[in-house]
Every structure is written in structure tokens, then in C-alpha cells.
C-alpha positions in Angstrom: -18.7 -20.1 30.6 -18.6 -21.8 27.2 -18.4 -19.6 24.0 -21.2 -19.6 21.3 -19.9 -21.1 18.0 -20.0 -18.5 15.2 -22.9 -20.3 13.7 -25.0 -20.0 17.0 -23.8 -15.9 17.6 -25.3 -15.3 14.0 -28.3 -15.6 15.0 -29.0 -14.0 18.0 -27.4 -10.1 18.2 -24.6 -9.0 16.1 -22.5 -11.7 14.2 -19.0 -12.1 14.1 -17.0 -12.4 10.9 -14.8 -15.1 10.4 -10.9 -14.9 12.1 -8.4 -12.8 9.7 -5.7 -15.7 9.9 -2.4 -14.5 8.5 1.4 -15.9 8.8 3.8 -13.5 9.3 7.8 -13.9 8.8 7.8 -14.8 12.8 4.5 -14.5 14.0 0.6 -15.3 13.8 -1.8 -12.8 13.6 -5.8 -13.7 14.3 -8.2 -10.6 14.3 -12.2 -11.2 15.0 -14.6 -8.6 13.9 -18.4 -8.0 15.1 -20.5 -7.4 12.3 -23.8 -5.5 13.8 -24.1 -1.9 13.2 -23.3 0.3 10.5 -19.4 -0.6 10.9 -17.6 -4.0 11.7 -16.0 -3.5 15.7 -12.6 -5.0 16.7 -13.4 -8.1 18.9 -10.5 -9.7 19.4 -7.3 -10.5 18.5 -3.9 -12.1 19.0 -0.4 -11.6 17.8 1.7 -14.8 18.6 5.4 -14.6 18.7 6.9 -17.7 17.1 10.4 -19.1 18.1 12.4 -20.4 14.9 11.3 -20.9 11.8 7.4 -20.3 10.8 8.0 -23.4 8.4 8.5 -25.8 10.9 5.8 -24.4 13.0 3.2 -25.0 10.0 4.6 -28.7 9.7 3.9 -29.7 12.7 -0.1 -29.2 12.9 -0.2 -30.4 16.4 2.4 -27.8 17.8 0.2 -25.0 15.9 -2.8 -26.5 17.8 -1.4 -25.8 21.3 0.2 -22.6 20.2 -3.4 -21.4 19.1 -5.4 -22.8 22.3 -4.6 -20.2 24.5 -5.5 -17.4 21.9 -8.6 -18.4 20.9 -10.1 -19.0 23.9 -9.9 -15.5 24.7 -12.7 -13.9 23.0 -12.8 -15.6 19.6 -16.0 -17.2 18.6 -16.1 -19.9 16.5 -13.0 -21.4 14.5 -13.5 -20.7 11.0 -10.8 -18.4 9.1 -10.0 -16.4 6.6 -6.3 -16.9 5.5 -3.7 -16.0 2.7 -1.8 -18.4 0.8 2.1 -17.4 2.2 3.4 -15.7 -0.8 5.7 -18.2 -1.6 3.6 -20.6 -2.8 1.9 -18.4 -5.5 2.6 -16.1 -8.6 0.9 -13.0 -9.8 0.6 -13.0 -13.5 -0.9 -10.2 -15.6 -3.3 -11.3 -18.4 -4.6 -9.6 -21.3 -7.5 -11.2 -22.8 -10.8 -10.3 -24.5 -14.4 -11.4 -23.3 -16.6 -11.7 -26.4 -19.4 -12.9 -24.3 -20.4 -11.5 -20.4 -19.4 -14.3 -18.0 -16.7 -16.0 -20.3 -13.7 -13.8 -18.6 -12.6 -17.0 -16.5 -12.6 -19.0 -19.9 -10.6 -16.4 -21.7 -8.1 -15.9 -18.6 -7.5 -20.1 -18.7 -6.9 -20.2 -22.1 -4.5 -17.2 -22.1 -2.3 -18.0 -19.1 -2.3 -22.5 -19.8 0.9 -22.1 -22.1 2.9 -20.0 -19.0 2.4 -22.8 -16.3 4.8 -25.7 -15.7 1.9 -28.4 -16.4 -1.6 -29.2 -16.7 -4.3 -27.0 -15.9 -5.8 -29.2 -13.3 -2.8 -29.7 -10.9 -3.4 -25.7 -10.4 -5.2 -23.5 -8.5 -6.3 -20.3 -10.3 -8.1 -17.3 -9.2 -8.1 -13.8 -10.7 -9.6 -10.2 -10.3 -10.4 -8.1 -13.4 -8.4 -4.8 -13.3 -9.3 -2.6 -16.4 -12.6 -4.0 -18.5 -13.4 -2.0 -21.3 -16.2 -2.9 -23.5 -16.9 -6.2 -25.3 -14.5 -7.2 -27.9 -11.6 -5.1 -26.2 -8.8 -6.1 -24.7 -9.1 -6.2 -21.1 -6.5 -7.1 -18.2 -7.1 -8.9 -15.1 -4.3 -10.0 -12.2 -4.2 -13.7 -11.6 -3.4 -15.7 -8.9 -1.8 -19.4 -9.5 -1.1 -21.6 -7.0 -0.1 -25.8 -7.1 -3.0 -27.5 -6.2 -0.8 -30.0 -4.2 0.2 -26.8 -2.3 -3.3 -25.6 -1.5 -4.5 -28.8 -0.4 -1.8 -29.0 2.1 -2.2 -25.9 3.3 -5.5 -25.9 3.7 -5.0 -29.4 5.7 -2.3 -28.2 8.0 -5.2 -25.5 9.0 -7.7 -28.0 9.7 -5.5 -30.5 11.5 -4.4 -27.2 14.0 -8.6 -27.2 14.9 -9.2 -24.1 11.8 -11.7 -24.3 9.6 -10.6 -22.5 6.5 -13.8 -20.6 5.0 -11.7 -18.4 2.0 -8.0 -18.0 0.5 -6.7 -15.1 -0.6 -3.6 -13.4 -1.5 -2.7 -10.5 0.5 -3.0 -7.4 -2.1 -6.2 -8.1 -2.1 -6.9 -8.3 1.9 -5.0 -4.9 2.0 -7.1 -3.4 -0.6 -10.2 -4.8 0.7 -9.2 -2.3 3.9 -8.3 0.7 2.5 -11.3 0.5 0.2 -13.5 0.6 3.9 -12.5 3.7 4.4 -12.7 5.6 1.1 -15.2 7.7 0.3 -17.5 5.7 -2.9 -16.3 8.6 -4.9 -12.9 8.4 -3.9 -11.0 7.5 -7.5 -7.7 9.1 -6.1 -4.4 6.5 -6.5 -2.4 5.1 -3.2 0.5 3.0 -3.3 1.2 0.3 -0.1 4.6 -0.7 0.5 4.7 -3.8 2.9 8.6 -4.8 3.9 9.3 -8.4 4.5 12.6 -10.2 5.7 14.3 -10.4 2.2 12.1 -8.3 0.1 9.0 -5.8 -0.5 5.7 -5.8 -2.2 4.2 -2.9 -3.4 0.9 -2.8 -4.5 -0.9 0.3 -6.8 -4.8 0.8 -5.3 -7.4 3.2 -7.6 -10.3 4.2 -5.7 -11.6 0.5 -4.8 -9.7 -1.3 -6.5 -6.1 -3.1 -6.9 -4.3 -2.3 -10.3 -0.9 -3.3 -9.5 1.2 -5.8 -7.1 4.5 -6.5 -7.3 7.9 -8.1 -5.7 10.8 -5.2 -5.1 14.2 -6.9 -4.0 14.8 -5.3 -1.0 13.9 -6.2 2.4 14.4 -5.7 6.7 18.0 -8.1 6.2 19.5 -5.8 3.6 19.1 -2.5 5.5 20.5 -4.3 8.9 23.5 -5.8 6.8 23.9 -2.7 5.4 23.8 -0.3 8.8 25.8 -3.2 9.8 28.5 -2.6 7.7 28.5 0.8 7.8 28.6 1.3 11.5 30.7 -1.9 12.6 27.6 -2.6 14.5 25.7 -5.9 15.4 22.6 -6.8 14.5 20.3 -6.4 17.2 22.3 -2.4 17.8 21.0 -1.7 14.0 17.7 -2.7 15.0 17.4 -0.5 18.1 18.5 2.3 16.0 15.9 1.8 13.3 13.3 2.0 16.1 14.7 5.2 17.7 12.1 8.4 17.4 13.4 11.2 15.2 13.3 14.4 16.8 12.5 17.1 14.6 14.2 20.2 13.5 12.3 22.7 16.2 12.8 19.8 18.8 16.6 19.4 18.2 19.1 20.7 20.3 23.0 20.9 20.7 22.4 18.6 24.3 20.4 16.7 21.6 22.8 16.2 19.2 25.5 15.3 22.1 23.7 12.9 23.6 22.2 10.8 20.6 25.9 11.3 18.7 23.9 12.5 15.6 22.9 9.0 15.0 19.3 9.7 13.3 20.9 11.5 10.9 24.1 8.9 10.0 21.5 6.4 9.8 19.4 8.6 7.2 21.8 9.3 5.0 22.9 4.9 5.0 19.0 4.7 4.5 18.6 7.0 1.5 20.6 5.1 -0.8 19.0 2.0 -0.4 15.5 3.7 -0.7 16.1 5.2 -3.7 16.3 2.0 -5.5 12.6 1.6 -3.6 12.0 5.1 -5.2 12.7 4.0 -8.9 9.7 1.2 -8.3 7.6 3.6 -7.1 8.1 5.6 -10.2 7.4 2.8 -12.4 4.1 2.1 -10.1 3.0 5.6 -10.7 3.7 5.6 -14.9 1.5 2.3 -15.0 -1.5 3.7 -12.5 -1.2 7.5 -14.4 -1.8 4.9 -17.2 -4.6 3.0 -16.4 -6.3 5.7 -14.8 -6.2 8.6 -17.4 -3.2 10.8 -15.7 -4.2 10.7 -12.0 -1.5 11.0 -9.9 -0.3 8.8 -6.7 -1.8 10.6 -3.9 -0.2 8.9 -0.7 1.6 6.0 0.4 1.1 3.4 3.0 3.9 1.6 5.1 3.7 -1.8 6.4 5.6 -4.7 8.0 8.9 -4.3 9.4 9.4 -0.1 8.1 6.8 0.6 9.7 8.2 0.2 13.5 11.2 2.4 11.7 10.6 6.2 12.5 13.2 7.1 10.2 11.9 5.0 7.3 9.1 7.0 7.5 10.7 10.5 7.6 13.6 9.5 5.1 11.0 7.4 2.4 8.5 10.4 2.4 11.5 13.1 1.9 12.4 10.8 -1.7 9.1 10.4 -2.8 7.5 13.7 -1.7 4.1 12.1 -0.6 2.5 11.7 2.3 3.4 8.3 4.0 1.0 7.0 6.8 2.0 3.9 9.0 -0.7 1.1 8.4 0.8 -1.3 10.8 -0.8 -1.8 13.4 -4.2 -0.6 11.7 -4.6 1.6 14.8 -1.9 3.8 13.8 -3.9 5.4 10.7 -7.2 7.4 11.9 -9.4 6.6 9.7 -9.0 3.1 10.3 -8.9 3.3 14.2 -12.0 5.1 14.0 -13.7 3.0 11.2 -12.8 -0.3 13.4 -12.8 1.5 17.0 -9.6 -0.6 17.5 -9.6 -1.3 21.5 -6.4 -0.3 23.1 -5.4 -3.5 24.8 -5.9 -5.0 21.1 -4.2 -2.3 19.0 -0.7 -3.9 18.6 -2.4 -7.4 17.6 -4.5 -5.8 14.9 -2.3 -5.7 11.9 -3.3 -5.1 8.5 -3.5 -7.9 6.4 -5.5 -10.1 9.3 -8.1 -7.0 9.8 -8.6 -7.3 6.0 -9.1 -11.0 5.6 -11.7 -10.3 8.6 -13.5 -7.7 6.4 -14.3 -10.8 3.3 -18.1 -11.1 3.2 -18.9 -7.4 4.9 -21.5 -5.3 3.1 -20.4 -2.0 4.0 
């Protein structure tokens, strides 16, 4: 049985949204959505465990190609895709600038941020999202995206020679906001803070209500809390890791054959966390001075964990004891309710459906 190209399933029953196509540090994640009803459903989706380094992987289109075959011939329809430029490859600038006319945003944003780039104009890519607009003739601030336009091009051609058609790019705060924002409430104007750890360091993006005030890169990542566990506990690498993933029993569930079985270990690795969270704590401070200033005094209300913390049960307990909010595990999707039940996650697909993929899906839904 043949499947219906995307094009063809349009128009006949529900439609399917494009693929949510994102590279991870040593993976590929592809998530499908279908569009009918009054909320998108989980079709499909893949995580793809890749052996070296990602970089390789993307130079050799023809490798990608067979490593994708398999995938997305089970249950995907079609072969266009929504993707983010790898992070890499782009900077985040903040722009002040004034509109005197409506529309002429883009014009003012060009002719603000042309002195800061290493070259003409035209051998760039630049996209950007207004953040605070104020009335005409006031200064206004928007977060822009620049990216080579040699860079893009590749990319884009390194997609298409692996069999994707690439529909959208997009950088990844924006895919994560596009997520959370499905699931607030219209009214919702409340401030939540995302925390996504890489390999070597963090982002950690600022959302109010709808909308993404605030991304930026925090110097610490997964390889400096191994190192450091490393160090501390003359322990190997992949020991560290196995102790990061260990559940944390709590208090009431804690006993003395507990405590003498496990060696206290949970709570040595805490205390080697807490130190290097702080310095995650002090950013998170900043975040919340800037969004209590954009968004006259309203507090950060929660905070969301992704990438590698997020498999780490005692990242969760130890970050939310520093910050004193609630922190909710994002990744996979299925692991905050609102969002299971929003996407009605399948459980054979729950561990493939990671964040930034289900929001790249989400581009182009009217909900």
C-alpha cells in the first residue's frame, strides 16, 4: 500500500502538517501531526540515533537519505519539512528601532542592524520577530535572526539532496514558543522561562503569554556537569551519566536500607550539582529583571526543562530548590499534561516526540 503525498491527503479527510525536522547533538527528530479537528493529533514520529558526529552525517546527503528511508516510510505522508537552522550557524541580535510608518518595521530593522554584520546586506539572511511595539514614533524592539546566506543555501540543499523538501526555517525559540503558546489560555499573560541543555552550553528563553521576549546562550552544558561529577567522584563518564538518570526518592520514601544501598549517592550528586546551577540561577535572575521589565512587574511563573536535564531527576529536584519555581519536564512533550493531552501523544510515539520537532510541526496551524 502506497502512501498519499501530503498534497493528495489535503484534500480528502484531515491534512497532515508538514514533518517537524530538527537536528539534535546526536540524533534526528521527525514528528507528523494531523490537522482535522479542533486540535492537531500526533501521527508519527521518529527519533534516529546517530553514530559520530551529526556534522558528517549532514555532509554526506546520501547517507542522510538511507538513514531517513526507513523512518519515513512508517507513517509519514509526504516529504516536505519544517526545520531549524542548527544554532551554530545564526546569531540573535536585539534591535531597537522606530517605525514611523506601519509596514516599514523590516526597513527600520535593516538599517539598524547593517553596521553590526561582517559584510554586505545581501550575502545574509535576515528574519526577525517584533517583541515590544509601542506606538508610532516610539522606540520599539524586535529579536532578529541572521544567518550567511551561503550557509542557508547549503543547508537547505543538503535537505533536498537527502529526498526533504524544506517548506520553512526557523530558529528554535520560536518553535518552542510556538508550543507552549498552544496550550495557554488567550488570556494567559503570565511569564515562563525554558531552559534547553545542550552538549557544551544552554539556551534560555523568556515567553510572555504568546509570545518570546528573550533568548539567550548560558555557558554551561551536559559536558561540564559529567567533567565535573567526574572529578569529584573519580568516576568515568558513562558512571556519571547513570547517576544523573537515577530516580530521587523522596524524603517520606527514604529509608536507612535506602540510604545503605544507594550509598547516599542522590544526595553527593546534589550537592556537586548545586554549585554549578547556581551560576544557571544568576541567568535566570537576569531573565526575570528583563521580562518584570517588559511586562510591567509580572513575575516568572514556571520553568521548563529540556534536552539533556531533562532525563536528569535530580536536575529537576535540585534546579527547582534554587529557583523556587515550579519546573516541569518538556522533553519528550508527553511528559507535561497539558501537552499530552493537547496533542494525544500515542504511547509507542511518546519518546520520539520531542519538543522542538512537535513545534516546527505546529507552523501554519490555526488554533
Amino acid at each position: 500500500m502506497k502512501v498519499a503525498p501530503a498534497w493528495l491527503a489535503m484534500g480528502r479527510g484531515p491534512g497532515y502538517s508538514a514533518i517537524g525536522f530538527s537536528i539534535l547533538e546526536d540524533a534526528i527528530n521527525l514528528v507528523q501531526l494531523r490537522m482535522g479537528g479542533d486540535s492537531p493529533v500526533i501521527s508519527a514520529a521518529a527519533l534516529l540515533d546517530v553514530d559520530g558526529d551529526i556534522d558528517q552525517l549532514l555532509e554526506n546527503p546520501k547517507y542522510l537519505k538511507r538513514l531517513l528511508a526507513p523512518a519515513l516510510k512508517e507513517g509519514f505522508v509526504g516529504r516536505k519539512v519544517y526545520s531549524c537552522l542548527p544554532a551554530e550557524h545564526y546569531r540573535l541580535l536585539y534591535v531597537n528601532y522606530k517605525e514611523s510608518q506601519p509596514g516599514e518595521g523590516g526597513a527600520a530593522i535593516l538599517n539598524q542592524i547593517k553596521d553590526r554584520l561582517d559584510g554586505p546586506l545581501s550575502e545574509f539572511v535576515v528574519d526577525y520577530m517584533p517583541i515590544r511595539a509601542n506606538a508610532k514614533n516610539e522606540d520599539q524592539l524586535a529579536l532578529v535572526s541572521v544567518a550567511e546566506r551561503g550557509v542557508v543555501i547549503d543547508y537547505l540543499e543538503r535537505l533536498r539532496r537527502a529526498g526533504l523538501n524544506v517548506d520553512a526555517l526557523e530558529i528554535a525559540p520560536v518553535a518552542i514558543n510556538r508550543l507552549l503558546a498552544a496550550v495557554a489560555a488567550p488570556d494567559n499573560y503570565h511569564n515562563s522561562i525554558s531552559v534547553s541543555f545542550g552538549r557544551y552550553k544552554s539556551s534560555l528563553s523568556v515567553f510572555s503569554g504568546r509570545r518570546l521576549i528573550l533568548d539567550r546562550e548560558v555557558l554551561l552544558g551536559e559536558r561540564d556537569i559529567i567533567q565535573q561529577l567526574c572529578r569529584s567522584l573519580d568516576v568515568d563518564e558513562s558512571f556519571a551519566r547513570r547517576m544523573l538518570r537515577q530516580q530521587v526518592a523522596t524524603p517520606a520514601q527514604t529509608n536507612a536500607e535506602d540510604e545503605a544501598r544507594n550509598g547516599a549517592l542522590p544526595a553527593t550528586v546534589g550537592q556537586i550539582l548545586k554549585p554549578l546551577f547556581l551560576k544557571l540561577s544568576n541567568e535566570i535572575e537576569k531573565a526575570t529583571a528583563y521580562a518584570a521589565s517588559q511586562t510591567r512587574g509580572e513575575p516568572i511563573r514556571q520553568l521548563f526543562l529540556l534536552g539533556a536535564a531533562s532525563e536528569w531527576p535530580l536536575a529537576h529536584q535540585v534546579l527547582g530548590e534554587i529557583v523556587k519555581l515550579p519546573v516541569h519536564v518538556l522533553s519528550p512533550v508527553a511528559s507535561y499534561e497539558p501537552l499530552q493531552d493537547f496533542l494525544s501523544v500515542p504511547p509507542e510515539l511518546s519518546d520520539s516526540c520531542l519538543p522542538l520537532s512537535c513545534g516546527l510541526a505546529l507552523r501554519g496551524w490555526a488554533g
